[in-house]
N, C-alpha and C positions, 0 to 999 in steps of 0.2 A: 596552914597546918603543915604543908611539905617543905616549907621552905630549909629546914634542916636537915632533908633526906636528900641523898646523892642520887642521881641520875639511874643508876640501874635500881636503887629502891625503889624509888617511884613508879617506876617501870612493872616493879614484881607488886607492885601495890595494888598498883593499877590493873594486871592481872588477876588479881584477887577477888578485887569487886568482879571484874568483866563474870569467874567462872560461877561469883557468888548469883549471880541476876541470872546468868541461864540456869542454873539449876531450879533457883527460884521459881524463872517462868514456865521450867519444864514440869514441876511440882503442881504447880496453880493451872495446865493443861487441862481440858477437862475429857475424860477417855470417854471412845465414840458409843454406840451403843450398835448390835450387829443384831439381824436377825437371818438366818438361812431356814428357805425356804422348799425340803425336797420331798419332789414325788413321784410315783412308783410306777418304773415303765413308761415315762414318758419319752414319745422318739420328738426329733426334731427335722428329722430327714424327710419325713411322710406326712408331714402335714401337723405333726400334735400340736402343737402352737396355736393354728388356726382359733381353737374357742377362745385364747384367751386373751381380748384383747383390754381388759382392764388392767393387767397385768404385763401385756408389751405397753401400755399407755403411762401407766405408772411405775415402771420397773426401768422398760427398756427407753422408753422413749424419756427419758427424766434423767438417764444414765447412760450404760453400755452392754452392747449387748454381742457378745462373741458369737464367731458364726464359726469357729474351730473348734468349738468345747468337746472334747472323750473324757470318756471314762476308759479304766485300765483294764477293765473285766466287764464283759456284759451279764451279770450277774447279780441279786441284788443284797446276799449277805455279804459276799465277799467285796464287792463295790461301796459297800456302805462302812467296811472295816477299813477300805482305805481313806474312805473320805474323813473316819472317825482319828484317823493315826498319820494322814499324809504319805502310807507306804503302797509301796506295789505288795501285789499278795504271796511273792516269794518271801517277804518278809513279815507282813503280820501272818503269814500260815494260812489265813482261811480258804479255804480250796474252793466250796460251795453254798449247799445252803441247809447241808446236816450237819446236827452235831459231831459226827467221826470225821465231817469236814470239817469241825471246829467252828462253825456256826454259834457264837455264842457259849461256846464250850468252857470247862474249868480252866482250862488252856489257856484261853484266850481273855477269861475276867482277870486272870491274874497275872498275865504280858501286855499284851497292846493295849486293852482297854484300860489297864491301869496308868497308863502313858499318854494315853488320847487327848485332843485339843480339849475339850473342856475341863482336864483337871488345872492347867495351863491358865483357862480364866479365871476358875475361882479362887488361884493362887493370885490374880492381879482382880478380885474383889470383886467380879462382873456377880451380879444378880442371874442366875442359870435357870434353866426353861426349858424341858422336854415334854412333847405331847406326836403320841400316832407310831407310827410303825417304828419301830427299832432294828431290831436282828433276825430273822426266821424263825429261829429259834429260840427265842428271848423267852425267859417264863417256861421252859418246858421243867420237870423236876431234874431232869440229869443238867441241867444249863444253871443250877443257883435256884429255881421257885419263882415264886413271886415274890419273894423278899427282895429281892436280889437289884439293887438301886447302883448300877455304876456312879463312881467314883466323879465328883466334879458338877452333880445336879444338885439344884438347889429344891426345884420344883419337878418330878415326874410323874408323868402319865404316859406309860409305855404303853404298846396293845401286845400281849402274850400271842405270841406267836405270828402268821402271815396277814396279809392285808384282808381288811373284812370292811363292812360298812353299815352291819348291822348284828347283834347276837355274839358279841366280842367279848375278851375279859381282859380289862386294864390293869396294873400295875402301878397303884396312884399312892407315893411313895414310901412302894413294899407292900402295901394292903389290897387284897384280891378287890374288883370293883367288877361285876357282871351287868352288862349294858343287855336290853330287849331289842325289840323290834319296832318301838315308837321314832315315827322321825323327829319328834320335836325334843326327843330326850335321850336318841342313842343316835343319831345318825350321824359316824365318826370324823369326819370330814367337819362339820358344820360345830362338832362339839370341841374340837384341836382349835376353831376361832374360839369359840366363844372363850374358853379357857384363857387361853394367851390375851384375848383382851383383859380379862378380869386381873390377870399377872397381870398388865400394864397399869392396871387403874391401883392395883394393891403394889405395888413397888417400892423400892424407899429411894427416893430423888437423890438421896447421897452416893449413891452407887451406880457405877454403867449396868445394861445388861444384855445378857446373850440368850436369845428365842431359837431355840431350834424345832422346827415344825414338820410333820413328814406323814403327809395324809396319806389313806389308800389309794387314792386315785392318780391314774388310771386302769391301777391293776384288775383285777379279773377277781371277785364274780362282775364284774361293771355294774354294780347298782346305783343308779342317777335318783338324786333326791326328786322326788314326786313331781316338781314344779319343772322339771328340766326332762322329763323322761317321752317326750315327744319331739324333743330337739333334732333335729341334724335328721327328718324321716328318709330324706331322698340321699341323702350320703350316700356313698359306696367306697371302698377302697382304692388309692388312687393304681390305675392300671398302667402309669408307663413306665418308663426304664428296665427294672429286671421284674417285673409283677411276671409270674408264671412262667418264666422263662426256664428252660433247662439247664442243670447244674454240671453239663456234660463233662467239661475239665476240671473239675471240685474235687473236693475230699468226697469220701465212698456216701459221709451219711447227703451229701445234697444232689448226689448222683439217684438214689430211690425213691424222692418221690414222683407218683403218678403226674406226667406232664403231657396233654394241658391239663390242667385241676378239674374234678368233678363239678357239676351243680350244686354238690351240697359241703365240698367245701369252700365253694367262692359264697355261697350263704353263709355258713356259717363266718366265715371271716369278715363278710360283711358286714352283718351285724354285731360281732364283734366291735367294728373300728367304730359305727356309729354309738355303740354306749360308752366306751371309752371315751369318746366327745363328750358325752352327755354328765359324765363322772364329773370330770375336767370344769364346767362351770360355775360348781361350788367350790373350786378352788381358787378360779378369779375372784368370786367373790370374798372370799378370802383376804386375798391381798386388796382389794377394796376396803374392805372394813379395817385391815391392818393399818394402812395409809392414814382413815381419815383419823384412827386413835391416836396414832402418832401426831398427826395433825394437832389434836383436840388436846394433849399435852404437853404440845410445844416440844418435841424430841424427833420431827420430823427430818430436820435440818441435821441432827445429831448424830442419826442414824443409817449405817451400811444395810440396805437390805440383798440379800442375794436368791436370787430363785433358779434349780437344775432339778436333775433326775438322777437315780441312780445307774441308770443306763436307756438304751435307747428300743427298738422294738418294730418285728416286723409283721406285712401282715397278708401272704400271698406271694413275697420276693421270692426266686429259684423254685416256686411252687411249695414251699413253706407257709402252713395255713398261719398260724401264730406264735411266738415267742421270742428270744432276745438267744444270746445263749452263742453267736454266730460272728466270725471274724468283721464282715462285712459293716459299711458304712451306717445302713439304717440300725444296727444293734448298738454299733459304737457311738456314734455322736448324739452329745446330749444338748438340752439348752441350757444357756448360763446367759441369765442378765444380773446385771448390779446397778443399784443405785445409791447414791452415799456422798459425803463430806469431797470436796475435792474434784468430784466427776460430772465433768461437762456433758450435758445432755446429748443426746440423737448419737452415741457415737456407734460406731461398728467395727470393730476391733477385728483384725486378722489373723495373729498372731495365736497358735494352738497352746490352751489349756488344757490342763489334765484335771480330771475329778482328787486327784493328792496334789493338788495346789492350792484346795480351798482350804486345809489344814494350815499349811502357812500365813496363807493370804488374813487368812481369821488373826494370827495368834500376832499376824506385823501390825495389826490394826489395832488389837489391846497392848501394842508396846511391848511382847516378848522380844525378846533377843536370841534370834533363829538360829544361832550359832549354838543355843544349847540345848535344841531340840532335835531329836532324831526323825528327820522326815528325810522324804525322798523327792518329796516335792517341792518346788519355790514359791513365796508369793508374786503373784500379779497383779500386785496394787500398783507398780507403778504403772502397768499399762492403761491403768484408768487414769489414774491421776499420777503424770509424770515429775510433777514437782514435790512429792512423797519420798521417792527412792528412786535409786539407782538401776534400771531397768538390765534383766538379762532373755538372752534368747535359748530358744530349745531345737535345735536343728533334728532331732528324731528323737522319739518314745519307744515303751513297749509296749505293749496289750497283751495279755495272758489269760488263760482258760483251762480250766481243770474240767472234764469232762464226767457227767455222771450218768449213770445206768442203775438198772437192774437186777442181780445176779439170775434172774429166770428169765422166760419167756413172759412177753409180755400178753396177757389175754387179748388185747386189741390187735395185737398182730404178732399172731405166732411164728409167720412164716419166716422172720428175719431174727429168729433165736433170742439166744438173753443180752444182755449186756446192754440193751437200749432204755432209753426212758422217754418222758415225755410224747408218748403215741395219742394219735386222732383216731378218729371212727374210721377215716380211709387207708386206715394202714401209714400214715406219716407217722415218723417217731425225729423229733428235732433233737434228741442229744442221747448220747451214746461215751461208754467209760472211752472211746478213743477219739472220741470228740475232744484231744488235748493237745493246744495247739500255742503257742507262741508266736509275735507279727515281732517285726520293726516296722513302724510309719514313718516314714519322711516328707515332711511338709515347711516348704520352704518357699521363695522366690525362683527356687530353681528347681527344686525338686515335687513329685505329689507322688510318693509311692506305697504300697506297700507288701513286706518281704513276711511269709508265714513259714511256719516248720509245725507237722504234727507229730506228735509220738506215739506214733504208732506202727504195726510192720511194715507198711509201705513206704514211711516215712517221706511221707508227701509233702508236697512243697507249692503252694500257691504265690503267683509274684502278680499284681498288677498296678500300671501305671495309670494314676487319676485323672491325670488331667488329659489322656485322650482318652478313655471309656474309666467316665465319671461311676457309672454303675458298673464296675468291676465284672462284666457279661464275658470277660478273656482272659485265662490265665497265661501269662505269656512267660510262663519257668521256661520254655522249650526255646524260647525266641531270645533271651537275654545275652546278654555276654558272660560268658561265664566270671572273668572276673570281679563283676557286677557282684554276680549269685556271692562270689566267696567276701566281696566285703563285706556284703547286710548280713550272710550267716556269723560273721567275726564281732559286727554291731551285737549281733542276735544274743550271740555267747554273754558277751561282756554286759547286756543289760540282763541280760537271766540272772545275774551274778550280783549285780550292782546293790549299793545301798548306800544312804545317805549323800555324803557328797559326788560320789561315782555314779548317779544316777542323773546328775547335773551338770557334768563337767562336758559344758558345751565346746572340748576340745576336741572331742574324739568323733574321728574322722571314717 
């Protein structure tokens, strides 16, 4: 057949076929199926991990499991807006977890969340799947109703408004759905499975899909399904590193509270940590029943599963009975394991993730082209599987915090005016409008620091280095070099500011 074509035709011929067969094989690829898996207030610092070992057994241990994962905000609408959009919060805006925070606000259905990773799937044909908490705000009437179905779902079952686990009203899609008090028919956790099984067994085999699952638990009221609510009796909150220690060199709000803690707040937070355990086990279970459906479809093999939180969670550190809301390490780091096509089991990954990485990391999996997506974060898929992509690193982050209060005094404790929120029986109040604070982390081979600025009149400045006091027990702003202080406040500037690529540019020094 060539014998009449000259030496460079053959050539371009021959190129032809070559570009025709890769398209070909790229066409005939078959796209993976993801499921992510998050839930509410889990810390990784303090133990939360501990219940769940069917989920380190099948998640982590089958895959990888980071042991530097943060979240950008410890916070959980505004944590959960970046994980939905891959941005830091100076960019999608959401400040908190009110609507005048933009919590799910008209603001926000008609910016970011109309941008978010899943409209992204359903443009690349993925089969969509929401069930369990969404936004805080989600379903209120000033937030859209219950009508109100973001953009990119195929299947939803949202819960209106904050984490509950019994006596709820779902949003099953756009139609009001009011759940009891029956465990075998309302208990939320147990009904986010069952559902997503039943999506797996009604599916249509022509199409990938995307499960994203977002139980109540651990959050607070801590209601443990009945079969588990004797679990973990003798627990107690773990008491070392900064557990009740004084917040003497801190910002003003971890300087008041009462130290050492009373009797009745180390009970109460006790019992606290032990139900939040007890939560946690129907979520392993969870991923149990997940696993073996996959299994039992043959889409196991096919399948990225990823399981984190939306932030992390303290419970008695600086003498803080409970909440998240707080610069430090137990608030910020979350857990992230993966399991999926490509990733070698038992791994332990050192390399720091952001919670706006899981937006990319999603969108490089369904084969988007990140170059046309506005995120702020990268994927880290090659760090699982480095024969994927072309791997980059992150020499420092930001973490950011909008601070919210009260405009009055608060009846639990009048004696420290308005402006505070989140107060206990003993007079703690964990967050405060000048609770508003900005870090740069650096975490490296070389480095483990981290650099804070708050705004507010004192305009405080917390510095400490990790890896000689791991539990951050010393602010050492007094001890540093000063020309230290001015390059992470210069970092500090330039990531306040940053957005898309400039939030990446592992250039800057």
């Amino acid at each position: 057949m060539m014998e009449g074509l000259r030496s460079g035709d053959v050539t371009l011929l021959l190129l032809l076929l070559l570009l025709t067969c890769v398209r070909c094989a790229a066409a005939g690829d078959k796209l993976r199926n993801i499921i992510l898996i998050l839930t509410d207030d889990q810390d990784v610092h303090l133990g939360g991990m501990t219940p769940m070992k069917k989920a380190k057994s099948l998640i982590g241990e089958a895959g990888a499991t980071f042991v530097n994962s943060f979240t950008v905000t410890p916070l959980c609408c505004p944590s959960r807006s970046s994980i939905l959009t891959g941005q830091y919060p100076h960019n999608h805006e959401v400040r908190n977890n009110s609507v005048s925070g933009n919590c799910s606000s008209p603001q926000w259905q008609s910016g970011p969340e109309a941008s978010a990773f899943p409209v992204y799937l359903s443009k690349q044909k993925y089969q969509t799947f929401y069930a369990g908490k969404y936004l805080n705000q989600y379903g209120k009437k000033d937030g859209g109703d219950v009508g109100h179905v973001p953009p990119g779902w195929d299947q939803w079952h949202a819960l209106m408004g904050n984490s509950q686990y019994y006596n709820y009203t779902l949003s099953v899609n756009g139609k009001e759905q009011k759940h009891g008090d029956s465990y075998e028919a309302d208990y939320l956790t147990d009904l986010i499975t069952n559902r997503s099984l039943k999506f797996l067994d009604d599916r249509s085999p022509q199409h990938p899909f995307f499960l994203m699952l977002s139980p109540p638990a651990p959050h607070s009221p801590w209601t443990a399904a009945p079969k588990y609510q004797k679990e973990f009796s003798n627990v107690k909150a773990p008491r070392d590193g900064s557990f009740d220690k004084p917040g003497k060199d801190k910002h003003w709000l971890l300087r008041q509270p009462v130290n050492p803690m009373p009797e009745s707040s180390l009970d109460f937070l006790d019992n606290a940590y032990r139900k939040r355990w007890q939560t946690l086990l129907s979520v392993d279970d969870m991923v149990e029943l997940l696993v073996k459906k996959l299994e039992s479809i043959k889409e196991l093999d096919n399948t990225y599963i990823f399981y984190t939180s939306d932030n992390g969670y303290h419970t008695g550190q600086f003498s803080l009975p409970i909440d998240k809301r707080q610069l430090y390490e137990f608030d910020i780091r979350v857990p992230l394991m993966v399991r999926g096509p490509g990733i070698k089991p038992n791994q332990t990954l050192q390399a720091p993730v952001l919670n706006i990485d899981l937006a990319p990391t999603i969108l490089d999996i369904s084969g988007v082209n990140l170059s046309t997506v506005n995120v702020d974060g990268q994927s880290f898929l090659s760090q699982m599987a480095p024969s994927l992509r072309n791997g980059t690193t992150r020499p420092y982050f930001l973490v950011e915090y909008n601070g919210e209060g009260q405009p009055t005094k608060d009846p639990a404790c009048p004696k420290l005016g308005p402006g505070l929120s989140q107060c206990f029986p003993d007079c703690v109040c964990e967050d405060a409008f000048n609770n508003t604070y900005a870090c740069v982390r650096t975490l490296d081979s070389k480095n483990n620091l981290q650099y804070c600025e708050f705004a507010d009149n004192e305009s405080f400045v917390e510095v400490y280095n990790l890896t000689s006091d791991p539990h951050q027990l010393e602010n050492i702003v007094k001890k540093v070099d000063p020309a230290v202080l001015q390059a992470m406040n210069q970092r500090l500037i330039k990531l306040q500011s940053c957005q898309g690529d400039s939030c990446r540019d592992t250039k800057q020094r």
